[in-house]
C-alpha positions as CSV (number, residue, x, y, z in Angstrom):
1,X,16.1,125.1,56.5
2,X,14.0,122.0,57.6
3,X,10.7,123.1,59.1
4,X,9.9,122.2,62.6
5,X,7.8,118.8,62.7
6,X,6.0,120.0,66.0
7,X,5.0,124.1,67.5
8,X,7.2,125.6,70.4
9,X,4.5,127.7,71.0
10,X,2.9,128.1,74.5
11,X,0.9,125.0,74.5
12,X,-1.4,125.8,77.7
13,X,-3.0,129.2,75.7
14,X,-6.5,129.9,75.6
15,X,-8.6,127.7,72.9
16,X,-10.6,128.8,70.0
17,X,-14.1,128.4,69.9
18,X,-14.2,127.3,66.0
19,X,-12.1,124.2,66.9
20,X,-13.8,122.6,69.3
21,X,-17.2,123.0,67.0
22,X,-15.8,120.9,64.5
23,X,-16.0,118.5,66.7
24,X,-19.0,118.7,67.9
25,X,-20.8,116.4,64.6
26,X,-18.9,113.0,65.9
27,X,-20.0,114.1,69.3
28,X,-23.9,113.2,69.3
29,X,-22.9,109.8,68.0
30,X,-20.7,109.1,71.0
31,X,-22.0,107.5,74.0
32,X,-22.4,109.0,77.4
33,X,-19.1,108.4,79.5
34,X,-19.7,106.7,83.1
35,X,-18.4,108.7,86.5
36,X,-15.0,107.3,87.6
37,X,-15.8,104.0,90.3
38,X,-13.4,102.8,92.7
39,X,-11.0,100.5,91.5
40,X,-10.0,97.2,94.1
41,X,-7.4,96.7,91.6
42,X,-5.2,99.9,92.7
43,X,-5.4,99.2,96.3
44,X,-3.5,95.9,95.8
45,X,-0.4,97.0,94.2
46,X,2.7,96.2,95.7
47,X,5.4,99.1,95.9
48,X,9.1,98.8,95.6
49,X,11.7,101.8,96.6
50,X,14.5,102.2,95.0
51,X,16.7,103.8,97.5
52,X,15.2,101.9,100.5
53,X,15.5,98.5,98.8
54,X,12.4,97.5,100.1
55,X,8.7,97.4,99.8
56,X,6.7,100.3,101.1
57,X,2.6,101.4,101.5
58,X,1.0,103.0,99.3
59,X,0.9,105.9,100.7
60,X,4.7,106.6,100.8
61,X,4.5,106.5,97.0
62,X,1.8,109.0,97.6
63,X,3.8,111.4,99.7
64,X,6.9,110.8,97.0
65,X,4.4,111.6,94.1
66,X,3.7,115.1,95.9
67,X,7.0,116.1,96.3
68,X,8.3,115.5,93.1
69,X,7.8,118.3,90.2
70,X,7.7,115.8,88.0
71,X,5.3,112.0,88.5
72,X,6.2,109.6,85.4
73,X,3.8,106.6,85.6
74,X,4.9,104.1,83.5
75,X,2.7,101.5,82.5
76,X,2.3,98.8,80.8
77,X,-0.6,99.3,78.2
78,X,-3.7,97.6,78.0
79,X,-3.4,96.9,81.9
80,X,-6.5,97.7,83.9
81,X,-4.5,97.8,87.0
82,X,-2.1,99.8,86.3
83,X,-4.6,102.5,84.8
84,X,-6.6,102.4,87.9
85,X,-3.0,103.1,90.3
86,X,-2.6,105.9,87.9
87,X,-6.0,107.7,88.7
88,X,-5.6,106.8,92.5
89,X,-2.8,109.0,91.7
90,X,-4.1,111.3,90.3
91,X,-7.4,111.8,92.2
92,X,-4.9,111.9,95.2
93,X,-3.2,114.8,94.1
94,X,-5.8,116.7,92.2
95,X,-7.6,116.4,95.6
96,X,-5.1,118.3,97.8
97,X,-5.0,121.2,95.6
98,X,-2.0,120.6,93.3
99,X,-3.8,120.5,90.3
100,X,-1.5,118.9,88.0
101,X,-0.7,119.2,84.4
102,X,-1.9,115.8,82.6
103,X,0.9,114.7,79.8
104,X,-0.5,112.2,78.0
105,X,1.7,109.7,75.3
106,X,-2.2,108.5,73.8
107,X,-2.5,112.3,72.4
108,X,-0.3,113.7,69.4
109,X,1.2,117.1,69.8
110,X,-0.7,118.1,66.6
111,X,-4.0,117.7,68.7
112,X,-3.2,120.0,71.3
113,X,-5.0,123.1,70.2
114,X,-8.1,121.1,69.8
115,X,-7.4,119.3,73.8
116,X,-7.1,123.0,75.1
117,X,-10.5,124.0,73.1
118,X,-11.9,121.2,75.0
119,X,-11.0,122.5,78.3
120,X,-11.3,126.2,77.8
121,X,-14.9,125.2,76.3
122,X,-18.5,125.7,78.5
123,X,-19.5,122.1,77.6
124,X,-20.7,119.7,79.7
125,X,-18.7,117.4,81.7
126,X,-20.0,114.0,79.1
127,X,-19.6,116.1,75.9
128,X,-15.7,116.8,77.0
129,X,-14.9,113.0,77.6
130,X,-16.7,112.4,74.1
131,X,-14.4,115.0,72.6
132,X,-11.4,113.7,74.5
133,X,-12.3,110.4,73.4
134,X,-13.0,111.3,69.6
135,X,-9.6,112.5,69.8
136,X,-7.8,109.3,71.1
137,X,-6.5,107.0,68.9
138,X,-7.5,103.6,68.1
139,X,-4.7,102.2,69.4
140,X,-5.3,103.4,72.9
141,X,-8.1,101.6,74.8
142,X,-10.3,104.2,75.6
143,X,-11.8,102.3,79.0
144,X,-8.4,102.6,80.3
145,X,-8.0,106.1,79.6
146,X,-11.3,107.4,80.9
147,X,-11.0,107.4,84.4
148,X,-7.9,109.8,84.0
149,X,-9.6,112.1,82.1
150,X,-12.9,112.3,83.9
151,X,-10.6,113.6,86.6
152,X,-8.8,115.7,84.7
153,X,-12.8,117.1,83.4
154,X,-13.6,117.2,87.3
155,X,-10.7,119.1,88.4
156,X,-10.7,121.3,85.4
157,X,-6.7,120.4,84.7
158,X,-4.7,121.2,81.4
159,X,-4.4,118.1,79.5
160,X,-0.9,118.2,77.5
161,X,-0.4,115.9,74.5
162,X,2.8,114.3,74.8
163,X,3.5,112.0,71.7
164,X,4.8,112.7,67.9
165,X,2.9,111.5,65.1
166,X,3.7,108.5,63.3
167,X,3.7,110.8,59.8
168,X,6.7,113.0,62.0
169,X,8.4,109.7,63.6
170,X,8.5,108.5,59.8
171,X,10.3,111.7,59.0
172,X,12.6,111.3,61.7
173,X,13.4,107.5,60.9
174,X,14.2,107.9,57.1
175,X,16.0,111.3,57.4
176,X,17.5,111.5,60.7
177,X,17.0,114.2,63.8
178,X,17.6,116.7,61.8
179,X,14.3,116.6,60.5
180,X,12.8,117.6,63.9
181,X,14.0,121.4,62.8
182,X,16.6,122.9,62.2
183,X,18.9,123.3,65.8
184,X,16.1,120.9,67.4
185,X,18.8,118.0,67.9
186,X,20.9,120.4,70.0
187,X,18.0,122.1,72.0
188,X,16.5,118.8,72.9
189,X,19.8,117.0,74.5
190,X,19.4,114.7,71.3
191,X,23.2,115.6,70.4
192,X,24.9,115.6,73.4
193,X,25.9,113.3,76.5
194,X,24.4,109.7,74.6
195,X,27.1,106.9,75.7
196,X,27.8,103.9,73.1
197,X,26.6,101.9,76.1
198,X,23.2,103.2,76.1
199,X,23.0,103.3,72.3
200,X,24.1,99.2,72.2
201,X,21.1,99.1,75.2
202,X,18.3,100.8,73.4
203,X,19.3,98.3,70.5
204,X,19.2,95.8,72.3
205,X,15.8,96.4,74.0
206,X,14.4,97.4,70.5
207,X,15.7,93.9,68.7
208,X,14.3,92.2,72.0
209,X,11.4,93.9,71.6
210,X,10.6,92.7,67.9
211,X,11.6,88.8,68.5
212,X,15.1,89.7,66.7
213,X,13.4,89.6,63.7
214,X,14.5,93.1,62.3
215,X,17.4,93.7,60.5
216,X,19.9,95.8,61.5
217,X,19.0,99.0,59.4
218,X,15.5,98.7,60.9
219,X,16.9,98.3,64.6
220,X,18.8,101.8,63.8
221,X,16.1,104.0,62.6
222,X,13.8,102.6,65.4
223,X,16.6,103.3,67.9
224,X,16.3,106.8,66.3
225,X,12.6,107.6,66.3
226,X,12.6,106.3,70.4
227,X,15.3,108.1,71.1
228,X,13.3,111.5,69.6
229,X,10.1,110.6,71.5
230,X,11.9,110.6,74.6
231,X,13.2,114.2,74.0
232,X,10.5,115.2,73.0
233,X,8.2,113.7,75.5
234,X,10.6,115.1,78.1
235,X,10.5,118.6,76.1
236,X,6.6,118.9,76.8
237,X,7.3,118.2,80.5
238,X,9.2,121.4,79.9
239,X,7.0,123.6,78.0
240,X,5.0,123.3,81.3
241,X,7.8,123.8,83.6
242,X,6.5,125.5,87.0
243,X,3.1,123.3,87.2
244,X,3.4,119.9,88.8
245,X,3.2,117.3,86.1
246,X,1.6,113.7,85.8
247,X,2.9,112.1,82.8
248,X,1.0,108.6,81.2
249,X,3.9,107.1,79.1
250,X,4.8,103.3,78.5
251,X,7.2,101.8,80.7
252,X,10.0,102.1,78.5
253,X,10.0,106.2,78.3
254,X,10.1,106.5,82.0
255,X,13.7,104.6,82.3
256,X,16.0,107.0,84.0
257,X,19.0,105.4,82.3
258,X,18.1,106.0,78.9
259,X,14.6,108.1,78.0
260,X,12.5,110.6,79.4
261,X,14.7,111.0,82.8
262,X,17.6,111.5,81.1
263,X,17.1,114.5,78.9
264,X,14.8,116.2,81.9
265,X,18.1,115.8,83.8
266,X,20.7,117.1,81.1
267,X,18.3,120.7,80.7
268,X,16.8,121.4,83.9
269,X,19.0,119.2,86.6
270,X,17.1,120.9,89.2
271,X,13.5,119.5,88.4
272,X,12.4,116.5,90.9
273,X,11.2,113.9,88.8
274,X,9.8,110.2,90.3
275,X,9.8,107.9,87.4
276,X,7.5,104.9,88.4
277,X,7.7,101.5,86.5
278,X,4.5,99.8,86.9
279,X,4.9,95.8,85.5
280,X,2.8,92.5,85.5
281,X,4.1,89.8,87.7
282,X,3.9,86.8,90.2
283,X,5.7,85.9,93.1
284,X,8.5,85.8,93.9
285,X,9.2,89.3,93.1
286,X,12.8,90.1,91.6
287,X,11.9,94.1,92.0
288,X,15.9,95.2,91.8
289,X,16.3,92.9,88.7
290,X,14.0,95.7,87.4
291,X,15.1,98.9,88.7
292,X,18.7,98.2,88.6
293,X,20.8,98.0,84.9
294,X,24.4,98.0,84.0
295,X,23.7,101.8,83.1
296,X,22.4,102.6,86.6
297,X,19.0,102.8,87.9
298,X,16.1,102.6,86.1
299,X,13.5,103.4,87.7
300,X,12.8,105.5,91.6
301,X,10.0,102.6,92.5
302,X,8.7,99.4,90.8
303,X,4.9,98.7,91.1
304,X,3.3,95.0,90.5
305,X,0.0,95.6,89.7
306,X,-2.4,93.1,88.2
307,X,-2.0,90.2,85.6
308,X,-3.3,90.6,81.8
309,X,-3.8,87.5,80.0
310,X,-1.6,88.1,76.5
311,X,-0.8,85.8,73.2
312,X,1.1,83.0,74.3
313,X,3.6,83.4,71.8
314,X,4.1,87.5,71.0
315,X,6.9,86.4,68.6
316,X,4.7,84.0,66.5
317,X,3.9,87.1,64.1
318,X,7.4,87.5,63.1
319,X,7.4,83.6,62.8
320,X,5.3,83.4,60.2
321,X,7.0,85.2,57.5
322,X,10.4,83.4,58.0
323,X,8.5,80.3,57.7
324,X,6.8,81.1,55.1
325,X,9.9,82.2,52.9
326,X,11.4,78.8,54.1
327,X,8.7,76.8,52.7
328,X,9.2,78.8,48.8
């Protein structure tokens, strides 16, 4: 019987103090995290409703975002807009008294009894952001992250890890889902109700996505690992089921047609969920380009927040090699 590549336990219990002190070496050599400033950024975003077909203030995103059991921010990374909507957000609703659950994509689900032994611990406010932050990834740009997780320090509220490991997605790519555990496919939604259409779509997104440069086996097990972290993702949402949720995810998990959305509708139908798509744009706007598909809709409101200056050419790495072979 496979062994299970991530814990079912309970993952909000109380923390053990010999974790966090392991920690606490890297701490000393961390700098001291700034207070959360207001952000301009935020205030400019442009809103677009799904179901209205129109764009709406601000605050009507706010007053959806408090209804909803479920908030899915999707951003797009690296973008200091969008990370400054999401803790307007945030601050908006830990404010009122909901006190939401963080789920967070930049933390592995390995890392959670550590995250709840910062919580749980007497530290100060600075010393939890460094241990938040020694926790974070390189990948993640901590500046972006920090605001969201001073509030989450402020407010005292859970913070969930969200993401697999790469180590696990690796599993998952070379040996299929049933390497998530044994029964894990079926418990997730990962063997049930997946069209052909939106398996030729997340292709398609995924070759898209990498310049078609991959070949076709690659495409597959890619296809596969996304298709995991979406359960998965939407399987934490779960594990705190009864506790309003705000869940940090790249654009791409929040799509209602074909990730996180979709398995949070197959096993608990009832659960309100506002997915949110935040991009980076000029006008004109297309908004329904983006939150319409030909599976459906994609998203319950698209945000334009803020422009991020990027490699001219993101398909100029998977140039080189062909070009290189070429030249032999």
């Amino acid at each position: 019987m496979p062994s299970r590549l991530f814990s079912r336990a309970p993952t909000l219990r109380a923390a053990r103090l010999p974790v966090l002190l392991r920690l606490l070496p890297i701490l000393a050599v961390l700098c001291a995290c700034a207070p959360l400033a207001p952000d301009e950024a935020a205030s400019d975003a442009k809103v677009w409703r799904a179901s209205a077909r129109s764009f709406i203030p601000y605050d009507e995103l706010l007053q959806q975002a408090r209804a909803a059991d479920v908030v899915l921010l999707g951003e797009t990374h690296h973008n200091p807009s969008h990370h400054a909507l999401q803790a307007r957000l945030l601050a908006a609703l830990s404010e009122s008294g909901q006190r939401p659950v963080l789920v967070m994509e930049q933390f592995d689900i390995e890392q959670q009894d550590r995250l709840d032994a910062i919580k749980a611990s007497a530290a100060s406010g600075d010393i939890k952001l460094a241990a938040y932050k020694a926790l974070m990834g390189e990948g993640w740009e901590w500046k972006g992250y920090q605001p969201l997780l001073s509030l989450a320090v402020k407010h005292e509220l859970p913070v969930l890890a969200a993401n697999i490991s790469r180590a696990s997605l690796r599993e998952v790519m070379r040996g299929g889902q049933e390497k998530l555990g044994s029964g894990e496919p079926q418990r997730l939604g990962l063997a049930s109700g997946w069209r052909r259409e939106q398996q030729d779509a997340l292709s398609k997104d995924i070759a898209v996505a990498h310049c078609d440069a991959l070949p076709p086996a690659a495409i597959s097990a890619l296809t596969l690992a996304q298709r995991a972290r979406d359960a998965v993702m939407a399987d934490r949402l779960l594990s705190v089921r009864g506790s309003k949720a705000v869940a940090i995810l790249g654009r791409g998990h929040v799509r209602q047609d074909l990730a996180v959305p979709l398995y949070l509708k197959q096993r608990a139908p009832r659960t309100s969920v506002l997915a949110v798509g935040m991009v980076e744009a000029t006008p004109p706007f297309h908004p329904a380009e983006l939150a319409y598909g030909p599976l459906g809709q994609r998203y319950d409101a698209v945000v334009y927040a803020g422009l991020v200056e990027r490699d001219a050419d993101p398909c100029a790495a998977f140039q080189k090699p062909a070009a290189a072979s070429a030249a032999q």
